[in-house]
C-alpha positions as a Markdown table, in Angstrom:
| # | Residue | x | y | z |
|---|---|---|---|---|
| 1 | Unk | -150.1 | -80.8 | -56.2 |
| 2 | Unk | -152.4 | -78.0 | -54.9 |
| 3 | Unk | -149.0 | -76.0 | -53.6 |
| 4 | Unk | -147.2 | -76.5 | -57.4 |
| 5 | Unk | -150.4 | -75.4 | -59.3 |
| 6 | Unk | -151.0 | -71.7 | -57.1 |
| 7 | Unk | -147.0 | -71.4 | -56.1 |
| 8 | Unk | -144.6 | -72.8 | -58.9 |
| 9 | Unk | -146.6 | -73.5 | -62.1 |
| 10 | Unk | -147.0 | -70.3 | -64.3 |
| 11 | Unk | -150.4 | -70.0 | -66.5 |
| 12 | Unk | -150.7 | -68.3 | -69.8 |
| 13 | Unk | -154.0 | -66.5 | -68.7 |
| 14 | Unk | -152.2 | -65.0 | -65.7 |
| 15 | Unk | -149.9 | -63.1 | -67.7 |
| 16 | Unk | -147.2 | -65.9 | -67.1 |
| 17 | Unk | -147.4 | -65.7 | -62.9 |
| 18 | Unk | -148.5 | -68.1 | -60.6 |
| 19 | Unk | -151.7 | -67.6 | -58.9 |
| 20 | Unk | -150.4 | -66.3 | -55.7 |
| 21 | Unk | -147.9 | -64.1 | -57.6 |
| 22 | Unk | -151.0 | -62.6 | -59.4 |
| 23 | Unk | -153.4 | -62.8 | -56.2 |
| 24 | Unk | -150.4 | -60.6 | -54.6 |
| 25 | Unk | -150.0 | -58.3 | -57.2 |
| 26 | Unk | -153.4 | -57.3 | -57.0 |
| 27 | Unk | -153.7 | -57.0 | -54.0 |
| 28 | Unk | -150.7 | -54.3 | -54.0 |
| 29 | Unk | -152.5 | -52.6 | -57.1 |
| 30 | Unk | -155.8 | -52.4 | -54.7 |
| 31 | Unk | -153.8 | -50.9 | -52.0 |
| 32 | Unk | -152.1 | -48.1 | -54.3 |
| 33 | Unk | -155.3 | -47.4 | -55.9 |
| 34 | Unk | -157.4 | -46.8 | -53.0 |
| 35 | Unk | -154.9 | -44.8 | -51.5 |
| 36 | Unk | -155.7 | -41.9 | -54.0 |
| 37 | Unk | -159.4 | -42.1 | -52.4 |
């Protein structure tokens, strides 16, 4: 269940992405945001 709930199942206060699709997409914004630095 622990794989369904952070890989498959969207939630609503994630902007509709799973957690590792959000957890990834920060971690991308991080990158090209401290590139600028």
């Amino acid at each position: 269940w622990v794989s369904e709930y952070n890989c498959e199942r969207p939630h609503e206060s994630l902007n509709n992405m799973t957690p590792e699709e959000y957890r990834q997409h920060n971690h991308l914004a991080g990158i090209s945001k401290n590139a600028w630095n």
